[in-house]
C-alpha positions, 0 to 999 in steps of 0.5 A, spaced: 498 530 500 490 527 501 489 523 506 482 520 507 479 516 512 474 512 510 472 507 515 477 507 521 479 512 526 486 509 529 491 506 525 497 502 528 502 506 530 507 503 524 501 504 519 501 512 521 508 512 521 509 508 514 504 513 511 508 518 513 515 516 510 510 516 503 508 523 504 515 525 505 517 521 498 511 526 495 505 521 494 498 521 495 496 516 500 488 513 503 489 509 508 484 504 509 481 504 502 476 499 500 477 494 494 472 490 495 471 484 499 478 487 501 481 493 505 488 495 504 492 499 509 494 504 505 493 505 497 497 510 494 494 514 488 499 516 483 503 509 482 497 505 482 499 501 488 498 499 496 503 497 501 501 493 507 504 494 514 504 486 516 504 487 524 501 481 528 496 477 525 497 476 518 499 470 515 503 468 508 498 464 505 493 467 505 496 474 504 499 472 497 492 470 496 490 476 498 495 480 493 495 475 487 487 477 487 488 485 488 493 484 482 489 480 478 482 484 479 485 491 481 491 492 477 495 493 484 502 492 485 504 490 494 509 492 498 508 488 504 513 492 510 514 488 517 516 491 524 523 488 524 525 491 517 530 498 519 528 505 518 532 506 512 530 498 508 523 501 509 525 508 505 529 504 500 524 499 499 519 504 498 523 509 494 524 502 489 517 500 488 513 506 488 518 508 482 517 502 478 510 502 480 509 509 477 512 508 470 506 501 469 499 505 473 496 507 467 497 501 464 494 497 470 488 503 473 485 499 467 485 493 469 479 494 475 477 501 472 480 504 479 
């Protein structure tokens, strides 16, 4: 597993933990990878995709904004994970939309060359 630091030396405990639980499926994760004007909590490389730890301060509207311009500009597909949601519906989550996002990444790396 890769997993790169590129701005940030502490994470929240739930994004260290998120990481973890995508390692464990098998994936290659960065956490805090850059898509410009953009960073993302983590982004995993052979699916082509990001999941975000929505702790405090985040706000619908503006993450759908967020989400919709990643997609459009980048190819990225978003998971979005919450602290209220149980151990076993983040892993159930995980494992449904990262085997849906592998069988389109090629398809959508295209679209931002990423």
């Amino acid at each position: 597993m890769r997993n790169t630091d590129s701005s940030r030396t502490e994470y929240t405990n739930g994004q260290l933990w998120l990481n973890c639980r995508i390692n464990e499926l098998g994936f290659s994760t960065e956490m805090e990878r850059e898509f410009l004007p953009f960073q993302v909590d983590i982004y995993v490389h052979e699916t082509h995709s990001v999941v975000e730890y929505d702790g405090m301060g985040h706000w619908k509207k503006r993450d759908q904004k967020r989400d919709y311009f990643l997609e459009k500009t980048y190819g990225l597909k978003v998971l979005r994970i919450t602290p209220r949601m149980k151990s076993i519906e983040v892993r159930e989550k995980l494992v449904e939309f990262l085997s849906a996002c592998a069988e389109t990444a090629e398809e959508r790396r295209k679209v931002g060359n990423t």
